[in-house]
C-alpha positions as CSV (number, residue, x, y, z in Angstrom):
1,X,48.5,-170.2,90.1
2,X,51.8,-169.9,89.0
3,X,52.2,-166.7,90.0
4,X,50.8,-167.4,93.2
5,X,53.5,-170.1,93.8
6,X,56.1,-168.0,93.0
7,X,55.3,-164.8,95.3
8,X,55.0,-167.7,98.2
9,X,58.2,-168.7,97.0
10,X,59.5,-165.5,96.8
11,X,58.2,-164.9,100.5
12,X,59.5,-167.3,102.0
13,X,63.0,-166.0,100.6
14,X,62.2,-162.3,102.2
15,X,61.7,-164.0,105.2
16,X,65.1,-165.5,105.2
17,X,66.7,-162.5,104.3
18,X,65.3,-161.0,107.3
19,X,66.7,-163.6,109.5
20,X,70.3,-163.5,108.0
21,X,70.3,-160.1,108.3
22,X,70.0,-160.4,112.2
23,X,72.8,-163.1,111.9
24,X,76.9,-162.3,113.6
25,X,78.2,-163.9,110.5
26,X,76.5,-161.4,108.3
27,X,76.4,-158.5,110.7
28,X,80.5,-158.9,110.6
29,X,81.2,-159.0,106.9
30,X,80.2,-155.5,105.3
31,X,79.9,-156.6,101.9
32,X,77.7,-159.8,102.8
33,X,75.7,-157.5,104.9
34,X,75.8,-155.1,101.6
35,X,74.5,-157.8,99.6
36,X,71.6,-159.7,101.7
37,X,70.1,-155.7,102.1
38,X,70.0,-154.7,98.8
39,X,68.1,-158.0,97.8
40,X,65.6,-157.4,100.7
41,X,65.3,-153.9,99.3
42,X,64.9,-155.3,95.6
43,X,61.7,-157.2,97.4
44,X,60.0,-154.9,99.4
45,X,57.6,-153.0,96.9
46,X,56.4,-156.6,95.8
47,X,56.4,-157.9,99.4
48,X,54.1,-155.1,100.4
49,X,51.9,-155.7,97.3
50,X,51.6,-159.4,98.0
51,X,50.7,-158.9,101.5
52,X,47.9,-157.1,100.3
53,X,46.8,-159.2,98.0
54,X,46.8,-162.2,100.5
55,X,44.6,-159.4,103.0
56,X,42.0,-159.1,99.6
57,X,41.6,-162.7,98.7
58,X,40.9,-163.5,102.3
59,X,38.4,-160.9,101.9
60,X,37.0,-162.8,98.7
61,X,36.7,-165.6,100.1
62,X,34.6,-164.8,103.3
63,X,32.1,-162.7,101.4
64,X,31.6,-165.9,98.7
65,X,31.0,-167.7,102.1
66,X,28.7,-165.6,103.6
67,X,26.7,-165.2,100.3
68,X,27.0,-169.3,99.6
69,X,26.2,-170.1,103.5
70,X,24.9,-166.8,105.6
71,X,21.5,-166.9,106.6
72,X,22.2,-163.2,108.0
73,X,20.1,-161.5,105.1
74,X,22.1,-157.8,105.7
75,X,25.3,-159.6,105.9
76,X,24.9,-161.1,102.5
77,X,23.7,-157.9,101.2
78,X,27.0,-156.0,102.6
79,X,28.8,-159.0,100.4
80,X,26.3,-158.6,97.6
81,X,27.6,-154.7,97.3
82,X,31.2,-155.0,98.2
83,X,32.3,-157.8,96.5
84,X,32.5,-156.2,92.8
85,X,35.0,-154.0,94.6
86,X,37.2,-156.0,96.0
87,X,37.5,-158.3,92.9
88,X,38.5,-155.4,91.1
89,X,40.7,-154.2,93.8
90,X,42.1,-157.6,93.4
91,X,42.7,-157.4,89.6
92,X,44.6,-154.1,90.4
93,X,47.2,-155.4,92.5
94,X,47.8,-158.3,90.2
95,X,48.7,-156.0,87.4
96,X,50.8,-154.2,90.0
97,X,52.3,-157.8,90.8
98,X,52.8,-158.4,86.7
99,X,54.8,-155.9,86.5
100,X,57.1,-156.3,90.0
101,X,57.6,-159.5,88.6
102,X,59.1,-158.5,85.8
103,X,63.0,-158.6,85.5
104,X,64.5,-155.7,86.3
105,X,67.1,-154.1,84.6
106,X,70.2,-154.1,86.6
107,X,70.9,-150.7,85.0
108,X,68.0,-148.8,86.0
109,X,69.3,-147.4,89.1
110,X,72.2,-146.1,88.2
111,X,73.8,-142.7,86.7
112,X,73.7,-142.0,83.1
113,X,75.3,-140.8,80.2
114,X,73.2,-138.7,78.2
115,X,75.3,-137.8,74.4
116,X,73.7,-135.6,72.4
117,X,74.9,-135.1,68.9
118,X,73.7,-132.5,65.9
119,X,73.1,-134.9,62.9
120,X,71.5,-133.9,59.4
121,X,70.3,-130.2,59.1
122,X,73.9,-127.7,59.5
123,X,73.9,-125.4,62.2
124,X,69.7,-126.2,62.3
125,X,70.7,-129.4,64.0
126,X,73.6,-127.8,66.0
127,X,70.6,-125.4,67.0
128,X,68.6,-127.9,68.2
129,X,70.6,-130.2,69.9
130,X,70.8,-127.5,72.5
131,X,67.5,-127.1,73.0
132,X,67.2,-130.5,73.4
133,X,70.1,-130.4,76.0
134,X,68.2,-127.6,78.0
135,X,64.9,-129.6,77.7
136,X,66.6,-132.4,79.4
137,X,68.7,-130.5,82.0
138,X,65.4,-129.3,83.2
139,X,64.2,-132.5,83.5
140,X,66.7,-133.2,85.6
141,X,66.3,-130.5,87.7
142,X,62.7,-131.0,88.3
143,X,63.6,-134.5,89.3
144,X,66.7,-133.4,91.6
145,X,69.3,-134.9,89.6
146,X,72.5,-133.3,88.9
147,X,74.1,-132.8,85.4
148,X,77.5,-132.9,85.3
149,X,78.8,-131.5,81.6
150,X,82.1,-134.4,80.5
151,X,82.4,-132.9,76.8
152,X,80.7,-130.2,75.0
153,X,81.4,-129.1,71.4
154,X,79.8,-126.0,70.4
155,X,78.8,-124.6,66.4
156,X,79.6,-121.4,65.2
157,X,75.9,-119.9,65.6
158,X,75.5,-120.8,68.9
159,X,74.1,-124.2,68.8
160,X,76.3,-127.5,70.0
161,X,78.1,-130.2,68.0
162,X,78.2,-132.6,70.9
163,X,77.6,-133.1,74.3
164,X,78.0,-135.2,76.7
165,X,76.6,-135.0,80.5
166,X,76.6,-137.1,83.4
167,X,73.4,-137.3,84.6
168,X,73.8,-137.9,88.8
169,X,70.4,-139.4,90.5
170,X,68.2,-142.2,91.3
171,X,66.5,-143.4,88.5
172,X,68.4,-141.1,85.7
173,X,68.9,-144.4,83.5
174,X,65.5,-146.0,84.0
175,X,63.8,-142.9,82.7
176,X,66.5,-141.7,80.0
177,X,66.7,-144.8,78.6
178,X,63.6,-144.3,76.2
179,X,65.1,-141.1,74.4
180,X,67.8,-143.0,72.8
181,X,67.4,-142.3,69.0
182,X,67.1,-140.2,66.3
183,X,65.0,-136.9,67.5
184,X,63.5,-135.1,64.1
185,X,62.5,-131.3,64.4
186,X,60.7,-129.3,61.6
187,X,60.4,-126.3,61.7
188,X,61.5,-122.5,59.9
189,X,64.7,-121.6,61.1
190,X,66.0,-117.6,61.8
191,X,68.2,-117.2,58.5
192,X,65.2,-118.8,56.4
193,X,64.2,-115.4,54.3
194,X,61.1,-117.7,52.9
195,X,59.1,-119.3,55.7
196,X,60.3,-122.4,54.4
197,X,60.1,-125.2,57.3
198,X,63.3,-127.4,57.1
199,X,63.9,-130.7,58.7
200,X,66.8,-131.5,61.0
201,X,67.5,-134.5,63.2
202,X,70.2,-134.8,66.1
203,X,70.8,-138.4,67.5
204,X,70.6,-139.3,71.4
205,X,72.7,-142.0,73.3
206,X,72.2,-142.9,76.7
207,X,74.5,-144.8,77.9
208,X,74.4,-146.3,82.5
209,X,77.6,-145.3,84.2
210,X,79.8,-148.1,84.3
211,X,81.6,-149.7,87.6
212,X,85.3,-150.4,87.5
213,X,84.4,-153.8,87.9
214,X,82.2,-154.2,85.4
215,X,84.7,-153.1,82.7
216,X,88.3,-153.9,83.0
217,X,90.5,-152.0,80.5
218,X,94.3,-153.1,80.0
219,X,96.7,-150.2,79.7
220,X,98.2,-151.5,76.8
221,X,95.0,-151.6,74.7
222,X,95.2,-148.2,75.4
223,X,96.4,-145.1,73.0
224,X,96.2,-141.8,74.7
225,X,96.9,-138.4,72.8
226,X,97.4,-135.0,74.3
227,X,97.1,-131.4,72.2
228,X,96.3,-128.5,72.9
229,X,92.2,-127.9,73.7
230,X,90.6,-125.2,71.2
231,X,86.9,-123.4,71.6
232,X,86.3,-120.4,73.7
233,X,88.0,-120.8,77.3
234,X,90.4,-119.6,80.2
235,X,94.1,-119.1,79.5
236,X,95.0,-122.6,79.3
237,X,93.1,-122.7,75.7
238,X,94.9,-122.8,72.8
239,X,98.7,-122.6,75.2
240,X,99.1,-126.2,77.2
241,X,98.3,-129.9,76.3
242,X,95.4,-130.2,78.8
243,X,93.1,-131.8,76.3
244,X,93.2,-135.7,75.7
245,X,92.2,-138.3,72.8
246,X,92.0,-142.0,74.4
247,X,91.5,-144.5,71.7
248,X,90.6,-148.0,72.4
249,X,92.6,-150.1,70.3
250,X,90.6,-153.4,70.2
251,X,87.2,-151.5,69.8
252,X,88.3,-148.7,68.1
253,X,86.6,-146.5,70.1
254,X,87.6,-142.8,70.7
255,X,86.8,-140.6,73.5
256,X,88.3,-136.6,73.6
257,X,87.7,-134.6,76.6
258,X,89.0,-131.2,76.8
259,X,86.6,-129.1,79.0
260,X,88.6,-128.9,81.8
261,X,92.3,-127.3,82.0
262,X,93.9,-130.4,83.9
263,X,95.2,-132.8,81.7
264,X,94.8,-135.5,84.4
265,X,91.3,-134.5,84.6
266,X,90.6,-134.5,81.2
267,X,92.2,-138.1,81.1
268,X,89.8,-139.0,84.2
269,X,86.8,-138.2,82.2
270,X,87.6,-139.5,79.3
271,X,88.1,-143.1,80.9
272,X,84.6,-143.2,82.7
273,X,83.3,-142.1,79.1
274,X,85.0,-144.6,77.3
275,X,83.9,-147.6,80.2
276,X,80.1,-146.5,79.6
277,X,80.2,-147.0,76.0
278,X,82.6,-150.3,76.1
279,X,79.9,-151.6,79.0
280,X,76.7,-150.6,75.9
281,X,78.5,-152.5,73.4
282,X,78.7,-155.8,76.2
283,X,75.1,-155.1,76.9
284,X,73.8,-155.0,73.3
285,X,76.0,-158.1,72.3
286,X,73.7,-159.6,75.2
287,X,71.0,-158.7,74.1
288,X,71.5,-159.9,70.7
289,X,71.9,-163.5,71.8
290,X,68.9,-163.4,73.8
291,X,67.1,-162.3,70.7
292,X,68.2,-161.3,67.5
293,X,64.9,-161.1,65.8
294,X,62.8,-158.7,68.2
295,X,64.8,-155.9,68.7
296,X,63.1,-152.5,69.5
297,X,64.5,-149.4,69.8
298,X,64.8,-149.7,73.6
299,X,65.8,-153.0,74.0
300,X,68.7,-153.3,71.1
301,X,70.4,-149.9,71.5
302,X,69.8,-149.5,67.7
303,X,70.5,-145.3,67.2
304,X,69.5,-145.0,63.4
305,X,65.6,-145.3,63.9
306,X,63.9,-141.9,64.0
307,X,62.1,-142.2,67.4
308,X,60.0,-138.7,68.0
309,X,58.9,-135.2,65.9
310,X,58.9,-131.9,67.0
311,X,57.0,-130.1,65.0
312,X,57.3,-126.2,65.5
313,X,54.3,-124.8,63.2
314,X,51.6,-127.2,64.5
315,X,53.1,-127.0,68.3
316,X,53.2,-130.8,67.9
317,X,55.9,-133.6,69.5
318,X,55.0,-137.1,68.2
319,X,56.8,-140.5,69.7
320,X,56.7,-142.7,66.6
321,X,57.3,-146.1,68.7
322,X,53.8,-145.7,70.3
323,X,51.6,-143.5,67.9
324,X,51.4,-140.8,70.7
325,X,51.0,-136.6,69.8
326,X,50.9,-134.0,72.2
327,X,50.2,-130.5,70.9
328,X,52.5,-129.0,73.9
329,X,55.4,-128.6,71.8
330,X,56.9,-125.6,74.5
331,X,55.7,-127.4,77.5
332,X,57.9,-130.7,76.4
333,X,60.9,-128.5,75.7
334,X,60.6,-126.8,79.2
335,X,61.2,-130.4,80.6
336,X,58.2,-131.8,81.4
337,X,58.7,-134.6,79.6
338,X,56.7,-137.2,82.0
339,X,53.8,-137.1,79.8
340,X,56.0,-138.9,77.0
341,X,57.9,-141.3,79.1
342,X,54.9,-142.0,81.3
343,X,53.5,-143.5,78.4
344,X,56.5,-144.9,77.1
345,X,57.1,-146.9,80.4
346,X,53.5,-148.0,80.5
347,X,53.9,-149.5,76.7
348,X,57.4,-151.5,77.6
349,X,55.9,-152.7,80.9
350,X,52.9,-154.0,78.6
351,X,55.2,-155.8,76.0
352,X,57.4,-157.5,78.2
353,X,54.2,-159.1,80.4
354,X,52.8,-160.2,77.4
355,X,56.4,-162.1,76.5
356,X,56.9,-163.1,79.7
357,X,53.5,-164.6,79.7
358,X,54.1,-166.3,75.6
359,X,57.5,-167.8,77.4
């Protein structure tokens, strides 16, 4: 019943939204108008699931009449047989209601930063953090998004230090957000003479593209180095200051960006870098006072737990977080990676009902 109350509630506030929407006032004022549509948009997909929920319960409730009251013997029959279906119908809907109902993360829409960095393991792990880049660059082309390379470090045998990539597209973050962690791959790498299977991890950090706004940064908290940008390159490698090293003082937090051969440009992405990861840190301090005992991988931010396996000689990939295995090792690292975060999704979605619901 409470739920009930609070989708009439809820209702009642779409309608109003629909009327000040027609309003001078609002129609005048483009950020007003701005506002009121994006929280009629926020409320369509449960609207639309509500309405048909009303449309099924009216249903209900005629066929328990008919059956209760009817004297028409192939009417009750028809309300004999569909019944069963519309009560389950019913219970669909409501799980689809659970989990509109949910509140949303204000992040999920947005871009993201996806930073990729080789951790334990050499050149193994340099190795495989670009695979794990390509794997999720062609995700994102199977999705539409567009990658946007901010930083890229690369290793001597051909594998990548660090990267970091803006990830441009509508619902980057909400996706991304589950591969944050530690990524383990076994497996025998091409100098091994022995066979012998070694184990590397490489770390992943997804962080949501921060708005000015959001993030204020003083100048003065603010020490910015240029030097000359090294790695393989054009002509302005190795011969001009183009690349830049912004430190932020109070966080200590540093950010070095020299992909591209315009200082200023090098600054620029630097900046949005360093406003993404200074926006994380607000967002896990958040969530820490909300809850400082239950803190999952997802929720906290928390980079050191070791969240999936790929295992090369048994063509395995196992997400430790929800006891899932999928023995399409090569299919994962092509990018179809929906059959992890499908899952992944379904199991968050799951937990935070049942909180909500324990509240």
């Amino acid at each position: 019943m409470q739920v009930l109350a609070k989708l009439e509630e809820l209702s009642r506030r779409y309608g109003e939204l629909d009327v000040e929407l027609s309003t001078p006032e609002v129609l005048s004022d483009p950020e007003r108008l701005r506002k009121i549509a994006k929280e009629k948009a926020d409320l369509d997909d449960l609207m639309r699931a509500y309405h048909k929920l009303t449309e099924v319960m009216a249903e209900i409730d005629e066929f328990e009449a008919v059956l209760t009251e009817g004297d028409d013997a192939e009417l009750v029959e028809m309300a004999r047989e569909d019944l069963p279906g519309l009560r389950e119908r019913q219970a669909s809907i409501e799980r689809e209601l659970n989990i509109l109902l949910l509140p949303r993360d204000p992040n999920d829409s947005r871009n993201t930063f996806l930073e990729i960095r080789a951790g334990t393991g050499g050149e193994e792990a340099a190795l495989f953090a670009a695979d794990l880049f390509r794997t999720y660059c062609r995700y994102a082309e199977a999705r539409k998004w567009r990658v946007e390379i901010m930083s890229m470090s690369e290793a001597s045998a051909g594998g990548i230090k660090e990267v970091i990539a803006l990830i441009h597209g509508t619902g980057a973050y909400s996706r991304l957000k589950y591969e944050r962690g530690v990524h383990r791959v076994q497996r025998v790498p091409v100098t091994e003479s022995q066979g012998r299977i070694h184990t590397s991890a490489v770390t992943v950090a997804v962080l949501p593209e921060a708005e000015d706004v959001e993030v204020n940064i003083d100048s003065k908290d603010l020490k910015i180095d240029v030097y000359r940008s090294s790695g393989p390159g054009g002509q302005s490698v190795n011969t001009t200051d183009s690349a830049v090293r912004v430190t932020h003082l109070p966080t200590n937090i540093v950010v070095t960006c020299q992909d591209e051969k315009s200082q200023h440009k090098n600054k620029a992405k630097a900046l949005k870098i360093l406003k993404a990861r200074l926006l994380d840190r607000m967002e896990e301090e958040r969530r820490s006072e909300i809850s400082r005992e239950r803190r999952s991988q997802v929720g906290s931010g928390d980079r050191s737990e070791r969240i999936r396996t790929y295992n090369f000689p048994q063509n395995r990939v196992s997400d430790h977080r929800i006891g899932l295995t999928l023995y399409k090792l090569e299919q994962v690292l092509s990018g179809e990676l929906d059959d992890i975060i499908d899952p992944l999704v379904m199991h968050f979605q799951a937990e935070a009902i049942k909180e909500s619901l324990s509240a």
